[in-house]
C-alpha positions as CSV (number, residue, x, y, z in Angstrom):
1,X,62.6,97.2,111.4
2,X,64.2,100.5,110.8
3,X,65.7,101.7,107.5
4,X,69.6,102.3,107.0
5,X,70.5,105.3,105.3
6,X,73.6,106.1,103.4
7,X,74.7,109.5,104.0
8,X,77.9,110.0,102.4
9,X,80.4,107.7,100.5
10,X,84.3,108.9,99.4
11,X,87.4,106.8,98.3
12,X,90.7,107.7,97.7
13,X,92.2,107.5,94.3
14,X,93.6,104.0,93.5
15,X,97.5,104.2,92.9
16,X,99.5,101.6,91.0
17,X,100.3,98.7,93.6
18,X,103.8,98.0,93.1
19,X,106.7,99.9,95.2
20,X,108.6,102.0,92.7
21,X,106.3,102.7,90.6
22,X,102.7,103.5,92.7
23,X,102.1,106.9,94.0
24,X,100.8,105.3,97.7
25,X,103.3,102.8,98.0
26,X,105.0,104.4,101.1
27,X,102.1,105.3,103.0
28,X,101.2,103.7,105.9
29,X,97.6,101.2,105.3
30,X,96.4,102.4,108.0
31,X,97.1,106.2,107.0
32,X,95.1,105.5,104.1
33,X,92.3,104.1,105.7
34,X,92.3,107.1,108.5
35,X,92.3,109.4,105.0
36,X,88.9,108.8,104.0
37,X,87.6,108.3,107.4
38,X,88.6,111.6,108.2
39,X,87.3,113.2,104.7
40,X,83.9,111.3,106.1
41,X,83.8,113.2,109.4
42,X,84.9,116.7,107.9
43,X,82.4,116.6,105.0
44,X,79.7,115.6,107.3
45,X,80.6,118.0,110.8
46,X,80.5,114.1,112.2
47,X,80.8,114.0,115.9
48,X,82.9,111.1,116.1
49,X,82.2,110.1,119.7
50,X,78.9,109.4,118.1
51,X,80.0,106.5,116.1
52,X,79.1,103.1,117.1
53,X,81.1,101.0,115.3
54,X,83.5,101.1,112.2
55,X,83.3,97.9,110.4
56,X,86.5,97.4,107.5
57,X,87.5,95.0,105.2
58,X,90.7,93.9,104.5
59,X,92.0,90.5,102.9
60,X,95.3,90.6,103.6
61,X,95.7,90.7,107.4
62,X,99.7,90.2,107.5
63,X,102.0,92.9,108.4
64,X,101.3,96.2,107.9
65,X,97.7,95.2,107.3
66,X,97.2,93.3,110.5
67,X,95.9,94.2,113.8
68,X,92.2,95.6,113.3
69,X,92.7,98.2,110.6
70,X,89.5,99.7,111.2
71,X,90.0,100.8,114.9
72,X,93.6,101.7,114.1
73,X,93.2,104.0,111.5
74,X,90.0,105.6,113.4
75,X,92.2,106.9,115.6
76,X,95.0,107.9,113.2
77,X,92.2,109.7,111.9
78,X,91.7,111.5,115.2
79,X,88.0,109.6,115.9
80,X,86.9,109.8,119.4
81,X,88.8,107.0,121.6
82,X,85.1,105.9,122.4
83,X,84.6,105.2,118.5
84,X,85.1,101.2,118.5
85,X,86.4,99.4,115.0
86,X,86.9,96.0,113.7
87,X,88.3,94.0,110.5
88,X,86.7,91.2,108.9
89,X,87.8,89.2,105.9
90,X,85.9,88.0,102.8
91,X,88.6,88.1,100.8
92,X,87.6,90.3,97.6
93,X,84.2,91.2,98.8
94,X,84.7,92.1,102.2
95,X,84.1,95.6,101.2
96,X,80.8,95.0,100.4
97,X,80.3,92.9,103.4
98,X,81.2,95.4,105.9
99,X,79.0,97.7,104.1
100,X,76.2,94.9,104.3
101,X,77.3,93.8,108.4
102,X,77.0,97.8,109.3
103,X,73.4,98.3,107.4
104,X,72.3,95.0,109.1
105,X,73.2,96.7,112.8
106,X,71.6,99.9,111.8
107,X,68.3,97.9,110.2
108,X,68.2,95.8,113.5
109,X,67.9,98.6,116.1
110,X,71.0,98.0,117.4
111,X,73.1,101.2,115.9
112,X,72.2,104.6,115.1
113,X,75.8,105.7,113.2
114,X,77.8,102.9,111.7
115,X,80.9,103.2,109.0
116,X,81.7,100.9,106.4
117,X,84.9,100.4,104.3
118,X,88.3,98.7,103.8
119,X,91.6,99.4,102.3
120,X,94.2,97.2,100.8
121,X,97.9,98.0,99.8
122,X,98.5,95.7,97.3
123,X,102.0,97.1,97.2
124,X,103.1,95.5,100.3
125,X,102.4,92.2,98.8
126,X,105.2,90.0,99.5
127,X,106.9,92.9,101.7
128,X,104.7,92.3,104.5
129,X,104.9,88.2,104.5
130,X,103.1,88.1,101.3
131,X,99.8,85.7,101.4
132,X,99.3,81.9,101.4
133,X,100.5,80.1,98.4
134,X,97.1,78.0,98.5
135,X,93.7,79.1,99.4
136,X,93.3,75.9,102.1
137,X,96.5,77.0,103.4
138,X,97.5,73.7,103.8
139,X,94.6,71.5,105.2
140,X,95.1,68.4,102.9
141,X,91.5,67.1,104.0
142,X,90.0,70.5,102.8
143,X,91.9,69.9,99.2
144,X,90.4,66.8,99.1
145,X,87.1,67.7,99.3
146,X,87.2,71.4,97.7
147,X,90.1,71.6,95.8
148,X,90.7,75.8,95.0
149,X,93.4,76.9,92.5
150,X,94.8,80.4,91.4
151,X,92.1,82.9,90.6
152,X,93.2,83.6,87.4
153,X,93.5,80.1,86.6
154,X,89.7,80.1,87.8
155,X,89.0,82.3,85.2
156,X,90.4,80.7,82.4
157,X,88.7,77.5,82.8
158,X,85.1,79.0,83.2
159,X,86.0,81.0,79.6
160,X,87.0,77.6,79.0
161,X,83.4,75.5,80.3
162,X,81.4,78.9,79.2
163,X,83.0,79.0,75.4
164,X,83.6,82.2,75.9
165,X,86.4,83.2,73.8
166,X,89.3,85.9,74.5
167,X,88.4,88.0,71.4
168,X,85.1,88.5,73.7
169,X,86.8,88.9,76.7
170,X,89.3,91.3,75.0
171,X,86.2,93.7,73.7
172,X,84.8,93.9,77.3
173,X,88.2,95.0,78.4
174,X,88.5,97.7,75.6
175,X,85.2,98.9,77.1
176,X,85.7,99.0,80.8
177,X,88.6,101.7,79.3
178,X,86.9,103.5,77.5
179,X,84.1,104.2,79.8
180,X,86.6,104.8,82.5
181,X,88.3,107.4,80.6
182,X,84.9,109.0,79.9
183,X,84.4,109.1,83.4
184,X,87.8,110.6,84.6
185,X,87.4,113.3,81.4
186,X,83.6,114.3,82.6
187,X,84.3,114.2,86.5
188,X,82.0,111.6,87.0
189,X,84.5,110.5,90.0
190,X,85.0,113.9,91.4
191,X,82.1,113.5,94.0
192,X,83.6,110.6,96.5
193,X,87.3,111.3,95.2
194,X,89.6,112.5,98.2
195,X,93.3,113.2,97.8
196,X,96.0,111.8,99.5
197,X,98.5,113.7,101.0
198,X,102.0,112.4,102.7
199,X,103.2,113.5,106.2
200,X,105.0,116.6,105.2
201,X,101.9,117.8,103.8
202,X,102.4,117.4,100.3
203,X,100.3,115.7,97.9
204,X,100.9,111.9,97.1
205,X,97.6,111.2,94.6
206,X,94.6,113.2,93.9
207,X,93.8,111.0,90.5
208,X,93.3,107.6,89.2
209,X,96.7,106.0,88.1
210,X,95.9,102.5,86.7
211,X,94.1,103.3,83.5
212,X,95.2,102.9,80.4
213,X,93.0,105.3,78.0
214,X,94.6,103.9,74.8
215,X,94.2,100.3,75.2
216,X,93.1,98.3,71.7
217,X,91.4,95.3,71.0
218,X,95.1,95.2,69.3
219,X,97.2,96.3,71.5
220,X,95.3,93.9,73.9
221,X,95.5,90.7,71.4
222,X,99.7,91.1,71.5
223,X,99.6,90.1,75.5
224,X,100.5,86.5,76.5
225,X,98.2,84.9,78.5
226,X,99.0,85.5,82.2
227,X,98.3,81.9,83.9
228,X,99.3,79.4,81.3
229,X,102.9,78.7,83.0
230,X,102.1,79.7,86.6
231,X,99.1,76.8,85.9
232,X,101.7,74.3,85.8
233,X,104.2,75.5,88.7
234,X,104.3,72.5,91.4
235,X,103.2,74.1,94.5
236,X,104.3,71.3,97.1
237,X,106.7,68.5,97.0
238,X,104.1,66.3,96.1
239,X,103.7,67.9,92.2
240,X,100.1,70.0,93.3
241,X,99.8,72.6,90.4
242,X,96.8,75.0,89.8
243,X,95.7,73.0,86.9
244,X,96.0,70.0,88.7
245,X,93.7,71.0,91.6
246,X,90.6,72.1,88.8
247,X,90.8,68.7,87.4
248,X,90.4,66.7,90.4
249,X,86.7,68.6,89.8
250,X,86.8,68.9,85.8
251,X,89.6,65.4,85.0
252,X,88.7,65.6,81.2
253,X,89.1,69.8,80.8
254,X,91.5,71.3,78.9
255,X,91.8,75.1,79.9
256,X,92.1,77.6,77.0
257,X,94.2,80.5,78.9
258,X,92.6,83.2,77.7
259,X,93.3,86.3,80.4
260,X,96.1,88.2,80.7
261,X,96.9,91.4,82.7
262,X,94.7,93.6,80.0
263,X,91.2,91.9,80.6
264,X,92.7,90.9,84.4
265,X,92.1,93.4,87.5
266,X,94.8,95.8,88.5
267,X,96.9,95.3,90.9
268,X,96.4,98.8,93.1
269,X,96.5,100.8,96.5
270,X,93.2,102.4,97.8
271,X,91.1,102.5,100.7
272,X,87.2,103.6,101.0
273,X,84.8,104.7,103.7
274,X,80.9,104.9,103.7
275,X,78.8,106.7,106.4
276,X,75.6,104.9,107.5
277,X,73.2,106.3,109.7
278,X,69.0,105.2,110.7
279,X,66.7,107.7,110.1
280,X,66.4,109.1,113.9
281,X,69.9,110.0,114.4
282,X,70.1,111.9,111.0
283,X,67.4,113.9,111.2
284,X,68.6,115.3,114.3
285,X,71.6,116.0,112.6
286,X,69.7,117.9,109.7
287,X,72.0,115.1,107.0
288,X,70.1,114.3,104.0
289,X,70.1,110.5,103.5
290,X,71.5,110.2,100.1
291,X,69.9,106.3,99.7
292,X,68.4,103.2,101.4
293,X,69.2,99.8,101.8
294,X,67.0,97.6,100.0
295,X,68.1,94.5,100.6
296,X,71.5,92.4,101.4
297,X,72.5,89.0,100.2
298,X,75.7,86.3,100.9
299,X,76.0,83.2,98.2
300,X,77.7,80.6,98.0
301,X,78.7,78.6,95.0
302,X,81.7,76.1,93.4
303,X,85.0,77.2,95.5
304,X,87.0,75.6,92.6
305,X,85.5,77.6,89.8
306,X,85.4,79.9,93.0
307,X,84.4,83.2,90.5
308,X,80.7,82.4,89.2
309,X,78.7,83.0,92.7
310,X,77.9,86.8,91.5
311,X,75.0,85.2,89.3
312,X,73.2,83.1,92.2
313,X,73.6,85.9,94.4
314,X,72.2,88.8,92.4
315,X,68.8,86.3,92.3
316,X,69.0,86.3,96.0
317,X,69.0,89.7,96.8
318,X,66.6,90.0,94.5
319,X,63.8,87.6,95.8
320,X,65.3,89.0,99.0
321,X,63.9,92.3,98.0
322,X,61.0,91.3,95.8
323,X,62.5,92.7,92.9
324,X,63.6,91.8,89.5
325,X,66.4,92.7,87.2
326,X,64.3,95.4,85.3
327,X,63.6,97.1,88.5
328,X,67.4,97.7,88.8
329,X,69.0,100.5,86.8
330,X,72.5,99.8,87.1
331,X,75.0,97.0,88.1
332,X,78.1,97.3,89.5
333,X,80.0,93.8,88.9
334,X,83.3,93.4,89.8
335,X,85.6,93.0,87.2
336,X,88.0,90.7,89.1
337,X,88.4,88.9,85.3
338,X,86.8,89.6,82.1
339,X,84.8,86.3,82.1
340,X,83.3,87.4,85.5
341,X,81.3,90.2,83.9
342,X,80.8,88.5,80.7
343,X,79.2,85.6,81.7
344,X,77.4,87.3,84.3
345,X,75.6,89.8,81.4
346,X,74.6,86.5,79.5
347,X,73.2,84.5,81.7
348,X,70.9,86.9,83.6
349,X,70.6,88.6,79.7
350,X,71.2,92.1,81.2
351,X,71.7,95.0,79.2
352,X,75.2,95.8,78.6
353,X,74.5,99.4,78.6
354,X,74.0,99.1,82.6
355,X,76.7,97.1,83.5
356,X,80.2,99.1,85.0
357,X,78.5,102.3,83.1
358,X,82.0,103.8,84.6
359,X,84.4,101.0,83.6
360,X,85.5,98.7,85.8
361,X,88.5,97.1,87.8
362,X,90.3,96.4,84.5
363,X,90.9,100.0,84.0
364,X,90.6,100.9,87.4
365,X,92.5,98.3,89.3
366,X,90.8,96.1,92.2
367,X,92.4,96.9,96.2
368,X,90.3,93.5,97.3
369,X,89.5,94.4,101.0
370,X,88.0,98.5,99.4
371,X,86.8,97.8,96.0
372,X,83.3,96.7,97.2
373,X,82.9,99.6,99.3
374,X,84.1,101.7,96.2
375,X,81.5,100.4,93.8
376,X,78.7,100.7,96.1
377,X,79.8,104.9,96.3
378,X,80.1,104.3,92.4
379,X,77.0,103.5,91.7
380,X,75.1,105.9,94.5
381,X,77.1,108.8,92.6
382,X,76.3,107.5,89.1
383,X,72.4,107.0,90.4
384,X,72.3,110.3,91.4
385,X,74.0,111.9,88.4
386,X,71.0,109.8,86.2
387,X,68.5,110.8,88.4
388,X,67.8,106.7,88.1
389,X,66.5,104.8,91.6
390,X,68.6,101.4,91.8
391,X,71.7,99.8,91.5
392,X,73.1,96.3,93.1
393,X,76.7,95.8,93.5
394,X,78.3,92.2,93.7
395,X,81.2,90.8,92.9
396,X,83.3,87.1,93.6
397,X,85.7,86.3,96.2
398,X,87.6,83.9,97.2
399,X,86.3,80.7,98.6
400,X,83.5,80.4,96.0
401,X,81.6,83.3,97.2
402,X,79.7,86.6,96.5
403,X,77.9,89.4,98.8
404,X,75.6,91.6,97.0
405,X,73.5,94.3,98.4
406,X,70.5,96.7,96.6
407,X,70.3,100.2,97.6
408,X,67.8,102.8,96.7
409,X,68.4,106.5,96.3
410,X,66.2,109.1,98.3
């Protein structure tokens, strides 16, 4: 089996998601996609009828995000018509996964130059038809069998079953800041960062927009919890409610909101793009591979808790790659919520110190279908900056799930 290198890995900035206030609001997704695909090619001299597939993530497929985003914005990006693209859907991991898919191909024998990445405007939530009220989207027999509330509401009740209380939760939040801002201040991003630009030419973002440098464990303890009322909104005629569809799992659980929008995800604009390449077809182009892929992993795990599979599938990749947790030198976890890092650190017992070493998605903000694609050029930067070997990236999606994947630098 052949290797699959990584050769290059750049994102755009990630720009408030809601329309009035976001910097990338008004841009086109697929402009924003074809923006980092095109930084990809011009950084690298890439010959784009070269490429053999483009593989993207995006969760929201509705309007403006519909259609196969990958191939489309390949050729707003001005890719060679013979450059094919497709769209998949994990829901927040499908970054990672079309990372993972377009290693696999490479790995197998079956491509010599692949791209991996996604993009998500989570501005055009509920402007471009919105997204399903319920995860089953309606199939009764699916609810009956795996019920799957609100993520957020998710998240409350595993702080809840975890004991894991929101003074914790707060304090991890207060960190993911401050480590982002250390980041931004020191150009730890400055590496994969591309601007954005609008069609007149004139620059729309060239820097993060979500953080919030001066957040407090005090500032953060005056926030209502986010999911407390929505948890109790009837969702069909029949009286269905978030809480409702947990405790036909957990009858006898009272849920102890604890997350609001401070230890919460952001809600942000952003798309990402990763070069692959095997070995063969990049020493003829004279690229130095950058890292290897050690190993890829899918898991899945209770759809209605639907946030814990990041644990299970970190131990998969893992025996997947005959490696354990002190062989890896930094995690990328996505902080989706608070308790999803949290409890992750404590029951694998991993050093805090190597966990989101740049902050995470609650400083950050998480575009679903990119942020995979994101962290794995976060930690292949940060890697290379430590001169340390290995990082894994996971993170929870929808549906119960997680991808992971291992890479090695070279």
């Amino acid at each position: 089996m052949s290797e699959a290198w990584i050769i290059d890995a750049c994102r755009t900035p990630r720009g408030i998601g809601k329309r009035g206030k976001g910097a990338l609001t008004e841009i086109h997704p697929q402009q924003l996609g074809a923006t980092v695909l095109k930084a990809l090619a011009e950084r690298n001299n890439l010959n784009t009828a070269d490429v053999d597939d483009i593989i993207w993530g995006t969760s929201c497929q509705h309007g403006r995000h519909s259609g196969d985003m990958g191939r489309m914005s390949a050729l707003d990006a001005g890719y060679d018509i013979t450059s094919s693209g497709v769209t998949l859907d994990r829901f927040c991991g499908s970054g990672i996964t079309s990372f993972n898919i377009a290693s696999s191909s490479i790995m197998a024998g079956m491509e010599d130059v692949v791209i991996a990445g996604g993009a998500e405007m989570m501005s055009s939530y509920g402007y471009d038809n919105g997204l399903p009220t319920l995860m089953d989207n309606g199939n009764l027999r699916l609810r009956a069998r795996h019920p799957q509330s609100n993520q957020g509401v998710c998240a409350d009740a595993i702080a809840t079953l975890e004991g894991i209380d929101r003074e914790a939760l707060d304090a991890l939040a207060v960190v993911s800041q401050q480590r982002a801002a250390h980041a931004i201040e020191n150009g730890h991003f400055d590496k994969s960062l591309v601007p954005v630009y609008f069609e007149d030419g004139t620059l729309a973002l060239d820097k993060e927009e979500f953080p919030r440098p001066g957040t407090t464990l005090e500032t953060l303890s005056q926030l209502r919890p986010s999911f407390a009322d929505m948890a109790d909104q009837p969702l069909d005629e029949g009286g269905t409610t978030y809480r409702s569809l947990i405790q036909q799992k957990f009858p006898d659980l009272q849920i102890n909101h604890v997350h609001h929008g401070g230890n919460s995800s952001g809600v942000v604009d952003g798309a990402a793009a990763i070069l692959l390449a095997s070995p063969e077809y990049a020493k003829k182009q004279g690229w130095t591979p950058r890292a290897r892929i050690v190993a890829t992993a899918n898991m899945g795990d209770c759809p209605t808790l639907m946030l814990n599979a990041p644990v299970e599938a970190t131990k998969k990749v893992l025996n997947k790659a005959g490696l354990t947790l002190d062989d890896i030198d930094l995690f990328e976890v996505n902080e989706a919520f608070s308790v999803v890092v949290e409890r992750y650190i404590r029951k694998l017992s991993i050093d805090r110190d190597k966990v989101n070493v740049n902050g995470g998605a609650m400083a950050l903000g998480h575009p679903i279908g990119a942020t995979g694609s994101m962290l794995i050029g976060t930690v292949l930067d940060e890697l290379e900056r430590r001169g340390l070997q290995r990082g894994l990236v996971t993170m929870c999606t929808g549906g119960g799930m997680a991808p992971a994947v291992i890479i090695e630098r070279l």
